[in-house]
ROMAR-926946 format. One record per residue (C-alpha): residue number from 0; x negated, y negated, z. Coordinates in steps of 0.25 Angstrom, whole numbers, always signed. Layout:
<nodes>
@pos:NUM	X:X	Y:Y	Z:Z
...
</nodes>
This chain:
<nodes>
@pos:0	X:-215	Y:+82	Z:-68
@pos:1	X:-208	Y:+82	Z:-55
@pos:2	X:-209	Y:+67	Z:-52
@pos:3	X:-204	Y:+65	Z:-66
@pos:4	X:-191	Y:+74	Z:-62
@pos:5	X:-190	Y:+68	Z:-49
@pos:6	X:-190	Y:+53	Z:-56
@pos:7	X:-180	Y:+58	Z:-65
@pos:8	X:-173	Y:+62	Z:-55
@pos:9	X:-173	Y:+50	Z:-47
@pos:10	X:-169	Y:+41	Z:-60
@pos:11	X:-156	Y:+50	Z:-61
@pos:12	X:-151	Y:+48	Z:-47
@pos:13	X:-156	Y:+35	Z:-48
@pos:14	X:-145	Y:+34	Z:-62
@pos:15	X:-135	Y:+42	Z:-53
@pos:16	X:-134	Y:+32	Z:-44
@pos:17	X:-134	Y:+22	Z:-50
@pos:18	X:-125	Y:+24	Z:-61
@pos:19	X:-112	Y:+22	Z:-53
@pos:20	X:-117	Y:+5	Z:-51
@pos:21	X:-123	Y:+3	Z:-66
@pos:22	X:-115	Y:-9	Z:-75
@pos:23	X:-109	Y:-14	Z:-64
@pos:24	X:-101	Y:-29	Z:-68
@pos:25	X:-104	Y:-42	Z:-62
@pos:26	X:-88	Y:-43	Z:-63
@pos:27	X:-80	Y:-29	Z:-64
@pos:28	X:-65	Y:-27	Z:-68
@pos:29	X:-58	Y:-19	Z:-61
@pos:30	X:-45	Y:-11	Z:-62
@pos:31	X:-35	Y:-21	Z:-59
@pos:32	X:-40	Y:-32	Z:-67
@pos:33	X:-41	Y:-24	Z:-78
@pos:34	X:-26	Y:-22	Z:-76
@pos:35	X:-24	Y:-35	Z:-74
@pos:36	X:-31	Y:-38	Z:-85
@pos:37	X:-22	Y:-29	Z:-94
@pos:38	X:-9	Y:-34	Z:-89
@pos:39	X:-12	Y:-46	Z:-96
@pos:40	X:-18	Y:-39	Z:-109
@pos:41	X:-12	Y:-27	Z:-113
@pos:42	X:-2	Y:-28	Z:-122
@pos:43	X:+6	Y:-16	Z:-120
@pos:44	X:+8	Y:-22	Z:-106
@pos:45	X:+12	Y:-36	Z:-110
@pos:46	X:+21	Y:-27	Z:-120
@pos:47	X:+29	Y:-23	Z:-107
@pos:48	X:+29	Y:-33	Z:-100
@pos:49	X:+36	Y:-40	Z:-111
@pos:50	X:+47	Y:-29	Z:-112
@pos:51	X:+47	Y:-29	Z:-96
@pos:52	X:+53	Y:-45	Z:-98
@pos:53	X:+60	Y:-40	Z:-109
@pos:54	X:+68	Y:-30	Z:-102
@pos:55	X:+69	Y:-37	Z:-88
@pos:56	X:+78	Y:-47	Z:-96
@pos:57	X:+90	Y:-34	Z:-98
@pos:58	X:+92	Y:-38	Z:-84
@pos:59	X:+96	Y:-52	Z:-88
@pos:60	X:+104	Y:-47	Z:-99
@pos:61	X:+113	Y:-37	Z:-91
@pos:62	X:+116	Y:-50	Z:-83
@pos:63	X:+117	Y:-58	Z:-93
@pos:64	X:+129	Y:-47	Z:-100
@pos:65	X:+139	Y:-50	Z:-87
@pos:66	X:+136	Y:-65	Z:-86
@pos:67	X:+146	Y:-77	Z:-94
@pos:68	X:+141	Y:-78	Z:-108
@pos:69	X:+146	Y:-92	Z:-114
@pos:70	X:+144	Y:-98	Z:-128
@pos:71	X:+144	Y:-110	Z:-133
@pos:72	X:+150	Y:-112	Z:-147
@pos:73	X:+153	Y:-124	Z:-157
@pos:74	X:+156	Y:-128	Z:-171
@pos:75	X:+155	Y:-141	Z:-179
@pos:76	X:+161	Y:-143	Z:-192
@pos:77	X:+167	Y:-153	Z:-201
@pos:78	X:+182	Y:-151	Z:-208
@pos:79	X:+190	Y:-158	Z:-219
@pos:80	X:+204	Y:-154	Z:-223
@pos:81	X:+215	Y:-162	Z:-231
@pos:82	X:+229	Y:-160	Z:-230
@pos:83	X:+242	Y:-165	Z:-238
@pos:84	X:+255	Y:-169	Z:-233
@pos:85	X:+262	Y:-167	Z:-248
@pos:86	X:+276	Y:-163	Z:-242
@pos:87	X:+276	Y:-173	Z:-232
@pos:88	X:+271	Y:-187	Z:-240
@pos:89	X:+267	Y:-184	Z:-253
@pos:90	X:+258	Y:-197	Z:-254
@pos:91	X:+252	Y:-194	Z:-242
@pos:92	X:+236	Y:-192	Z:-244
@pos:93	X:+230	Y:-179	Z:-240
@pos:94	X:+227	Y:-179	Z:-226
@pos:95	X:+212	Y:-177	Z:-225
@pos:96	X:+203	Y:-173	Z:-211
@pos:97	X:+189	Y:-173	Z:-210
@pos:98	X:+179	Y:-171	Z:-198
@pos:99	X:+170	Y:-163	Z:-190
@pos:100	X:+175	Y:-154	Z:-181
@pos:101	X:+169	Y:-147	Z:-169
@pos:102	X:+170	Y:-139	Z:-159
@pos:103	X:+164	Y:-131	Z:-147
@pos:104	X:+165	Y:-121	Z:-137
@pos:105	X:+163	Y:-111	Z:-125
@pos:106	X:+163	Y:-99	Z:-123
@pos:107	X:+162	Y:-90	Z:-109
@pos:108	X:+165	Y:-74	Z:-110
@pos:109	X:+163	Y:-67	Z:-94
@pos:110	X:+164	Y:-53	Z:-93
@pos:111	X:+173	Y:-49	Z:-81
@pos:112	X:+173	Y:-33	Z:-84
@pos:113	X:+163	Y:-25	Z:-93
@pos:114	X:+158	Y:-12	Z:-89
@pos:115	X:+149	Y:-9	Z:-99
@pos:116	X:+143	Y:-22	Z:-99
@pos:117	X:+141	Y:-21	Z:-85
@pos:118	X:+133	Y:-7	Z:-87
@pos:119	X:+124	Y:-15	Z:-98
@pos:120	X:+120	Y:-26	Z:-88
@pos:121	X:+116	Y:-15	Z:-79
@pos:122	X:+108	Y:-8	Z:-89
@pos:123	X:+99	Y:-19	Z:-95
@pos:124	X:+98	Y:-21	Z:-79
@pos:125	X:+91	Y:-7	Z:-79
@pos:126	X:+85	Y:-11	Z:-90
@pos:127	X:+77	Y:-21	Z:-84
@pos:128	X:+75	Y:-13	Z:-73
@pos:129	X:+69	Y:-3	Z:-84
@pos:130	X:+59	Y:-13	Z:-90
@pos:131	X:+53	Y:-16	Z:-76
@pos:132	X:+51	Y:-2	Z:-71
@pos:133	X:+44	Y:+1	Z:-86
@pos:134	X:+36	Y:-13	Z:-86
@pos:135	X:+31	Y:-8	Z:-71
@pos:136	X:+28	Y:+7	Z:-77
@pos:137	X:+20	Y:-3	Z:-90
@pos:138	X:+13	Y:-9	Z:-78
@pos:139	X:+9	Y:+5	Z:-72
@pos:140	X:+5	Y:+10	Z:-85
@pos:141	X:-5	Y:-3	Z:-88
@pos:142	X:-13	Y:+1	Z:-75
@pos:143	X:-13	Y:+15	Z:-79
@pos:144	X:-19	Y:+11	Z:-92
@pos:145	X:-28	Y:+0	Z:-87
@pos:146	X:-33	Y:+11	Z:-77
@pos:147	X:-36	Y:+22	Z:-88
@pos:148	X:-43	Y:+12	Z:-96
@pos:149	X:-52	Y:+5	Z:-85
@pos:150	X:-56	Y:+19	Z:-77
@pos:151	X:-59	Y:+23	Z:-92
@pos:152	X:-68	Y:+13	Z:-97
@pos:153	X:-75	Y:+14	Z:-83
@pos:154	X:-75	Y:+30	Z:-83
@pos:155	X:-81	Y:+28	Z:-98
@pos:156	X:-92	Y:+17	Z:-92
@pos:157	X:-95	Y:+27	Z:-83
@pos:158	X:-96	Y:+39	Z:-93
@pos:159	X:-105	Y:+31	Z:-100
@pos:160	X:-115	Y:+28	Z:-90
@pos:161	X:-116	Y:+42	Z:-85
@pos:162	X:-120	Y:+46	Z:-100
@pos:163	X:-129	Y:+36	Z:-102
@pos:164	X:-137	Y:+39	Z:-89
@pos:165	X:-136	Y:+55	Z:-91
@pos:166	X:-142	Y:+50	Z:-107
@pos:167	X:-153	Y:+45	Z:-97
@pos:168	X:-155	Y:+56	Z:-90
@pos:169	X:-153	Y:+67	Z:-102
@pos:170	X:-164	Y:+58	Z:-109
@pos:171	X:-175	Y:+59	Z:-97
@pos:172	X:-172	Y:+73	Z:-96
@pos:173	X:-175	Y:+75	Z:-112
@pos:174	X:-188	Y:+66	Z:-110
@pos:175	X:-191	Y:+75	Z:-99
@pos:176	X:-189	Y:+86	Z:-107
@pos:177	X:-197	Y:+82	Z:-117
@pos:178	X:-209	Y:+80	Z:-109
@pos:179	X:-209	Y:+92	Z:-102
@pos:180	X:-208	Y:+99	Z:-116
@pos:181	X:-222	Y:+92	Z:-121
@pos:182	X:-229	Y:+97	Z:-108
@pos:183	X:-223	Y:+109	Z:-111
@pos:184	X:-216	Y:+111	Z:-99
@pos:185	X:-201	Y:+111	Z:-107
@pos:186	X:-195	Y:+119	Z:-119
@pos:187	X:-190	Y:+113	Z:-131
@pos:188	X:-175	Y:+118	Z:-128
@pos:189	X:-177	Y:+111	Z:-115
@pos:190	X:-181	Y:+98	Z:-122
@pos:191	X:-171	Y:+99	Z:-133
@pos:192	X:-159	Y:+104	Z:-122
@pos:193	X:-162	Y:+90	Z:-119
@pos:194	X:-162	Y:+83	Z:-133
@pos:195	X:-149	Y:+90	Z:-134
@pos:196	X:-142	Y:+84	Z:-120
@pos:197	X:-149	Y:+72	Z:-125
@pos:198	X:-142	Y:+69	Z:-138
@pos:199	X:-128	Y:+75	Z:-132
@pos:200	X:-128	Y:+63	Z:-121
@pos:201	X:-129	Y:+55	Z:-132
@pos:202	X:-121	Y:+59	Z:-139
@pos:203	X:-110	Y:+59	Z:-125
@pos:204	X:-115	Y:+43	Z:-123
@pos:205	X:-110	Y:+39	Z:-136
@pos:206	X:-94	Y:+46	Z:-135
@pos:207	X:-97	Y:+39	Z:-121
@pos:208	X:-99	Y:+25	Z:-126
@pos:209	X:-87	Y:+28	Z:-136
@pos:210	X:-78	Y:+31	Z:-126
@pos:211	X:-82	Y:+20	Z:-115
@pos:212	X:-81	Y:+8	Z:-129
@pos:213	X:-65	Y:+17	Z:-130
@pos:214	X:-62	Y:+16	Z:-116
@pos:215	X:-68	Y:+1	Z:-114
@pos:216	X:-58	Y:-2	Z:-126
@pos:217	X:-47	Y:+2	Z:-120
@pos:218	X:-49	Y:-4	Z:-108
@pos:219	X:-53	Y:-18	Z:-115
@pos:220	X:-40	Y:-16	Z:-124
@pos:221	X:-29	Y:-16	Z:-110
@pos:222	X:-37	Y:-26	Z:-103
@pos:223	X:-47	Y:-35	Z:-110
@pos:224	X:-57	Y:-33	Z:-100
@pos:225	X:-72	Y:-28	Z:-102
@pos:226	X:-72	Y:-14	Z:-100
@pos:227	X:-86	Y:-17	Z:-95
@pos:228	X:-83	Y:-22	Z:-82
@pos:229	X:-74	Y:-12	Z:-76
@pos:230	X:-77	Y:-9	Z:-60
@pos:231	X:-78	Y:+7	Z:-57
@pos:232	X:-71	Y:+16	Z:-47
@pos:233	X:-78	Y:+15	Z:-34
@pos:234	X:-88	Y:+27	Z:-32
@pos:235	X:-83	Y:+24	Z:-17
@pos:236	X:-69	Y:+24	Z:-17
@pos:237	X:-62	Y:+36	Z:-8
@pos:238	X:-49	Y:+42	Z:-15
@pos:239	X:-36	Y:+36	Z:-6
@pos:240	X:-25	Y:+46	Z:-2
@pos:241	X:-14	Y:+45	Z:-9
@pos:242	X:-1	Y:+39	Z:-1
@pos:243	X:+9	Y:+45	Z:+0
@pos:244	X:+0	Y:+59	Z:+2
@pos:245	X:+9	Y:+68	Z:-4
@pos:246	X:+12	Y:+74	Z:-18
@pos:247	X:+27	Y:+74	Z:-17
@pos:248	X:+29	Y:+60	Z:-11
@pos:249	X:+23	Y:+54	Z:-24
@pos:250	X:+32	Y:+62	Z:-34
@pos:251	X:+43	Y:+57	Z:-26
@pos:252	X:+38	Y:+44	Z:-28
@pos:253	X:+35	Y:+43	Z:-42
@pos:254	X:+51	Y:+48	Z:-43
@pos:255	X:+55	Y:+36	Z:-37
@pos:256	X:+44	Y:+27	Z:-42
@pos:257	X:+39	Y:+32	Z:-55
@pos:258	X:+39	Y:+21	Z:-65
@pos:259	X:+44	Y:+29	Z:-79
@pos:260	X:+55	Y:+36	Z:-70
@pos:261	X:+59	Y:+23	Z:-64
@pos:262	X:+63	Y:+19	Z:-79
@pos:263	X:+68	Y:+31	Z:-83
@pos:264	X:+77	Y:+30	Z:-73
@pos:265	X:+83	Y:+17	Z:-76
@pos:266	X:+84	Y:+22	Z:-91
@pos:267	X:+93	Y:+34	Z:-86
@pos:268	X:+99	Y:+23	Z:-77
@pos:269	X:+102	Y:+16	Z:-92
@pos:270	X:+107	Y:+28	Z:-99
@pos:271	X:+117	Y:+31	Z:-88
@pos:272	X:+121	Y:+18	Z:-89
@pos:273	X:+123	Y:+19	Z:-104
@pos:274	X:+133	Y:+29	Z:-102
@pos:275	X:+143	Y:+20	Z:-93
@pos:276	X:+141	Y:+8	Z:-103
@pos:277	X:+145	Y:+16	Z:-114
@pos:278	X:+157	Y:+23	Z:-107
@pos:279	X:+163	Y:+8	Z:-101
@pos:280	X:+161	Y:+2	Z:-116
@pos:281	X:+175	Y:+5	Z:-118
@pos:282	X:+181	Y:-2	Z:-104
@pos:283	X:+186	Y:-16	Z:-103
@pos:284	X:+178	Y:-27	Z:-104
@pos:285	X:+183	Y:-41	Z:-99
@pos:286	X:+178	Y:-54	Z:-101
@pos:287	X:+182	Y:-69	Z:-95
@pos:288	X:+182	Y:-79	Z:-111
@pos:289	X:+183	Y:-94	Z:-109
@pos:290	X:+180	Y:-103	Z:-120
@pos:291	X:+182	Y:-118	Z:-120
@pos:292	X:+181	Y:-126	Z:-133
@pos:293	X:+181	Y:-141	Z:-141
@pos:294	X:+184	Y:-145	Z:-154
@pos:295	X:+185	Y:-159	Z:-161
@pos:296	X:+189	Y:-160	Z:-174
@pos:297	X:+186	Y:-173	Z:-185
@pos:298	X:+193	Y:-171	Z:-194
@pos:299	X:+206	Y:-171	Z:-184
@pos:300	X:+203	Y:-182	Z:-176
@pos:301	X:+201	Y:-189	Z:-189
@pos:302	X:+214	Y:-188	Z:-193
@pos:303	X:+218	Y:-195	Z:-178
@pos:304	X:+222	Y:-180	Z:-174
@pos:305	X:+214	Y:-174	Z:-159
@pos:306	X:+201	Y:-173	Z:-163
@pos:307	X:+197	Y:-163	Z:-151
@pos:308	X:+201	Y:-149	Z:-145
@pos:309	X:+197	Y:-142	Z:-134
@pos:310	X:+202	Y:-126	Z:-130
@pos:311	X:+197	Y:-117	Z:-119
@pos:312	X:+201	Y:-102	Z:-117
@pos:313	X:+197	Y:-92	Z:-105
@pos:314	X:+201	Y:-80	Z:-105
@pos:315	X:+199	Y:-64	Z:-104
@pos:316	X:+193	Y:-55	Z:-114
@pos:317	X:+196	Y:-40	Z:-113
@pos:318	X:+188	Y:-30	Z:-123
@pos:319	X:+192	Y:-15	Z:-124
@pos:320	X:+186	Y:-6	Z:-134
@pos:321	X:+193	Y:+4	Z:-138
@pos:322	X:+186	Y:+11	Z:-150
@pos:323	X:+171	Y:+11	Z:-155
@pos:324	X:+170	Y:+21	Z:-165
@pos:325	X:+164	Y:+32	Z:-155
@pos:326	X:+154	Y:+23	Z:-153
@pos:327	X:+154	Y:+22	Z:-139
@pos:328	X:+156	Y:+37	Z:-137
@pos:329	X:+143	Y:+39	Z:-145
@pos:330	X:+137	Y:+30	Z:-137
@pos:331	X:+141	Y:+36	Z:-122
@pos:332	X:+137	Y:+50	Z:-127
@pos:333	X:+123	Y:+43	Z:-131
@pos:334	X:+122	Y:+38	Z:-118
@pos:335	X:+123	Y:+50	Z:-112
@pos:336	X:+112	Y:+56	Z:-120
@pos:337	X:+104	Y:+45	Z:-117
@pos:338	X:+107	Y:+47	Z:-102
@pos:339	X:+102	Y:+62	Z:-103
@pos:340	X:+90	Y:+58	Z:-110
@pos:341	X:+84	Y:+49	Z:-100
@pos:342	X:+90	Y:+57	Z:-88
@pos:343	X:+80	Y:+69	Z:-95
@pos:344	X:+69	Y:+60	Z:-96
@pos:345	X:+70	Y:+53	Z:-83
@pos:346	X:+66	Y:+68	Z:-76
@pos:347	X:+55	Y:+70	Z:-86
@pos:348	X:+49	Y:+55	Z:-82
@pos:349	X:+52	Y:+60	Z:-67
@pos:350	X:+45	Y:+73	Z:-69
@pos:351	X:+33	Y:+65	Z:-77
@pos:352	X:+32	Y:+54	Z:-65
@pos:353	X:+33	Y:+66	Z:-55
@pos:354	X:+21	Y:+74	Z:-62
@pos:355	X:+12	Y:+64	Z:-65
@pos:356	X:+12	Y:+58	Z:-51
@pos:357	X:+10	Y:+74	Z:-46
@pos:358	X:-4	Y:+73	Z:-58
@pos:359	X:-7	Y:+60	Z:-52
@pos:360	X:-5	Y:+63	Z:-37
@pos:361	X:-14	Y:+77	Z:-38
@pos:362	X:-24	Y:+69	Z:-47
@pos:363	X:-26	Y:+59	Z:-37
@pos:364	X:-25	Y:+68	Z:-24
@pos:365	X:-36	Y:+77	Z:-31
@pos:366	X:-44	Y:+64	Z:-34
@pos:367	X:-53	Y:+61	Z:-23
@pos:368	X:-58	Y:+77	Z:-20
@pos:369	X:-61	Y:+76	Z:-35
@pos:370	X:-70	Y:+63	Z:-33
@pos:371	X:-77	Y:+69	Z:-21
@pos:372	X:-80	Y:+81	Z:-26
@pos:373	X:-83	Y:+75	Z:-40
@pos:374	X:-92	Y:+67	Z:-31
@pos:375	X:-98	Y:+80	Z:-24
@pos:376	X:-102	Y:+84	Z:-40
@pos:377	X:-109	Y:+71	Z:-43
@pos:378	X:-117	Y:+74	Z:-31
@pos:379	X:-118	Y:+88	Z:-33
@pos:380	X:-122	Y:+89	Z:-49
@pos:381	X:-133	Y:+77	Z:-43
@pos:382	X:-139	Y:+89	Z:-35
@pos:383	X:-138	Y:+99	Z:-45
@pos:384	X:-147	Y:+90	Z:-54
@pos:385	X:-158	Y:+88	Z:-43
@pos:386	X:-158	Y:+103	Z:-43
@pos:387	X:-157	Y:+104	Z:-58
@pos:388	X:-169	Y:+94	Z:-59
@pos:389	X:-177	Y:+101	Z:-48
@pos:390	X:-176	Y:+116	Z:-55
@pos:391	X:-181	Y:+110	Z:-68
@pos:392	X:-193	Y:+104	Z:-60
@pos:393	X:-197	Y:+118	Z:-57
@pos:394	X:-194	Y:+123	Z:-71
@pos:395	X:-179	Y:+130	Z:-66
@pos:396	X:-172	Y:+119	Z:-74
@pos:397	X:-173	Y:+114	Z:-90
@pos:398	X:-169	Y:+101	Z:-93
@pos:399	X:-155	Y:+104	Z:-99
@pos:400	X:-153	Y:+108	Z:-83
@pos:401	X:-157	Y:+95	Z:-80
@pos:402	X:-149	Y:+87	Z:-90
@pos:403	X:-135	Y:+96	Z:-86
@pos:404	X:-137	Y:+94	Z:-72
@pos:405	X:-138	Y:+78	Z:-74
@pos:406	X:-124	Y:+79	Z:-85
@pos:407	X:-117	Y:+86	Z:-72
@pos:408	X:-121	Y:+73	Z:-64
@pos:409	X:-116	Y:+63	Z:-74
@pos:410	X:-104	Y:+73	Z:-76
@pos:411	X:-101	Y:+74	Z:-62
@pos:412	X:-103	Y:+59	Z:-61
@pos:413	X:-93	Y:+56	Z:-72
@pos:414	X:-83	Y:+67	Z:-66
@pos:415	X:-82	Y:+59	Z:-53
@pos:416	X:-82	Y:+46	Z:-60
@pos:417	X:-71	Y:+50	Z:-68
@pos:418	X:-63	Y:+55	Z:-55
@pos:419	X:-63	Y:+43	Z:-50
@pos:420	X:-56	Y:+34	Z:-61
@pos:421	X:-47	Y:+48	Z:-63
@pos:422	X:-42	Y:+44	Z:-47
@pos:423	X:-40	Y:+30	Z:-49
@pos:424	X:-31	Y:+34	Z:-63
@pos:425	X:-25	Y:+45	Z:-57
@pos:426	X:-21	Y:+36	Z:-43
@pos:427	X:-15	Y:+25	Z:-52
@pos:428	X:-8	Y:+35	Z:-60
@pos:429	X:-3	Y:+41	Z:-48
@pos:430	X:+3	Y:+26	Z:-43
@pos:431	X:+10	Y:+26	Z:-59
@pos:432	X:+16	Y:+39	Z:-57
@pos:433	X:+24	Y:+33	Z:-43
@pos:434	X:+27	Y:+19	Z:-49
@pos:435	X:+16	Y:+13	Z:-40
@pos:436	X:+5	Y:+9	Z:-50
@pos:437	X:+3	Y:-6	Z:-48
@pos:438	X:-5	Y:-18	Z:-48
@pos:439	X:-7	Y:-14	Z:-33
@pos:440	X:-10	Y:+1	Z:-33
@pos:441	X:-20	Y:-2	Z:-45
@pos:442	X:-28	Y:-13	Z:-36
@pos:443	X:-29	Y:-2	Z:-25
@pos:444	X:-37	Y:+7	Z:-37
@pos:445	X:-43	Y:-6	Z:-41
@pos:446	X:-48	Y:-5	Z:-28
@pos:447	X:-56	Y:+10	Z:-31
@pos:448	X:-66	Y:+3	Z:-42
@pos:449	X:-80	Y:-2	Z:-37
@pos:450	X:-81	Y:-16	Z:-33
@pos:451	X:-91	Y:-24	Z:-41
@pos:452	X:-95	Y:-37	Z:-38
</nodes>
């Protein structure tokens, strides 16, 4: 009986060990190509990248609004009159004309002096500004959600693996169990303890298959990439100090860097600048009009009459309005409102930015003593088990012992595993939070998972 314990023993550590390396790919992914491979694939990111274009062309159209617009127009036509000389010579015949007729012309209009145009240009220029700042905080939120998705699908892998083996050991435990009770040297409630943890990790491996097949499909659905290849977190990499070191230099950062505040600010920027548009809608507006034109006529020219005629005009065009129908007032005291309500709602996106980069700051300061002393628990709960398995050699310990002991290693396995991607979210999230989440900061993570070959 006691070489038996001790081979069981052996076969567990033996498990532990080698748990970490098993499945390992031929060709992994990693975390940065399966964002690269999501840039090209996900269709709420090709969605911004479209309104992104869309809304960099406002810049061009604030230009545009100051520029010389000119027009080309014509006409062609045919005309027939007839006219009678009666008074003149009664005998005469009418006179009769027939022809085509056409004509064409240009148009220039410059405008010298328009205040509120002017305010327009410069507020599809923010615009634009706008859609940048928001297409770079879509860029940001891609990561975020390609991270999530990749350390979840991993994490659920490695769920799995730690229930399938503790199933393994559950099951030599009942097997043991069940021998000891033939030779009598067992209870019955020992060996059916055992049937019951048996059929509850069953039970466990099943909602943990459901929930690596969810995971997998999330992750398949942003990147079309087999969800079997991913690479894990090194079981090797050291948590990096944050820079800059301290608490207040980050929120002070995230104010100035912060990617939602950013466009929040240019949309106060915006409804300010409603207002002044709105109040210069009733100044002057000038413009420069030239106009330069010919016409030919048929049916002249084929009465021996000038058959051609050409006119040209330049000049200035004043415009004043002078009533709307309260229009424009409704609209200033809309503006205002308007200007209030993103003023309100840029201090509660600075009070979000500086919050969640205060969570993700203490989150990742407290990450690396929560992976060593996670890691002092795997070790520790392995200890506990060669205890555990030694009292029941000696009849101080049942086989339910046994079995909890080994669930406290697989849990403390999976606690320090889960730690781990946590860190690497919680670093990325970090870098959002302060505008700095990047192609560049994510292959520095990129850099935490195990290499494979």
């Amino acid at each position: 009986m006691h070489r038996a314990f001790q081979s069981l023993a052996k076969t567990y550590s033996v498990a532990l060990l080698v748990l970490p390396m098993l499945c390992t790919p031929a060709s992994a992914t990693n975390l940065l190509s399966s964002w690269q491979a999501a840039r090209t694939h996900d269709a709420r990111f090709a969605a911004a990248e479209q309104a992104r274009n869309a809304g960099l062309e406002n810049a061009n159209l604030g230009a545009a609004a100051m520029l010389p617009q000119i027009a080309l127009n014509g006409n062609a036509g045919q005309t027939a009159s007839t006219s009678d000389s009666v008074q003149a010579n009664p005998a005469a015949p009418p006179t009769r004309m027939r022809g085509p007729q056409y004509e064409v012309g240009v148009t220039l209009i410059q405008p010298l002096y328009d205040a509120a145009a002017t305010v327009g240009r410069d507020q599809l220029k923010l615009q634009a500004r706008q859609a940048a700042v928001q297409y770079r905080a879509e860029e940001q939120d891609l990561i975020l959600r390609v991270a999530k998705a990749y350390c979840d699908t991993v994490l659920a892998q490695e769920n799995l693996k730690l229930v399938a083996a503790q199933k393994e050991a559950v099951g030599q435990q009942l097997a043991q169990a069940k021998k000891m009770l033939e030779v009598g040297s067992s209870s019955i409630t020992d060996a059916n303890e055992a049937q019951a943890r048996f059929d509850a990790i069953i039970a466990i491996e099943i909602a943990a298959r459901n929930d690596l097949a969810t995971k997998s499909d999330v992750y398949k659905t942003l990147t079309d990439l087999d969800p079997a290849q991913l690479a894990p977190v090194s079981e090797e990499h050291a948590a990096t100090i944050l820079q800059p070191a301290s608490l207040g230099a980050w929120m002070l950062l995230a104010q100035e860097s912060n990617l939602a505040l950013q466009a929040q600010q240019l949309g106060l920027d915006h409804a300010r600048q409603d207002i002044d548009r709105y109040r210069l809608e009733s100044a002057p507006a000038v413009s420069l009009v030239a106009s330069y034109g010919r016409k030919w006529d048929g049916s002249i020219a084929a009465a021996g009459a000038p058959e051609r005629k050409a006119s040209g005009a330049i000049g200035l065009q004043l415009s004043i309005p002078l009533y709307t129908g309260g229009g424009r007032s409704a609209q200033l005291r809309q503006a205002v409102a308007v200007r209030e309500q993103q003023r309100h709602t840029l201090e509660a996106v600075r009070r979000d930015a500086v919050q969640g980069t205060r969570q993700f700051f203490l989150a990742v300061e407290s990450g690396t003593a929560r992976i060593k002393a996670l890691e002092q628990a795997q070790v520790s709960s392995a200890s506990w088990l060669a205890s555990i398995k030694r009292g029941r050699e000696v009849g101080a310990k049942t086989t339910v012992d046994v079995i909890d002991a080994e669930q406290n290693v697989y849990q403390a396995r999976y606690n320090l595993v889960e730690a781990r991607y946590q860190f690497l979210l919680n670093r990325l999230q970090l870098a959002a939070a302060v505008g700095k989440l990047n192609e560049a900061e994510l292959a520095n993570v990129n850099g935490w998972l195990a290499a494979r070959e």
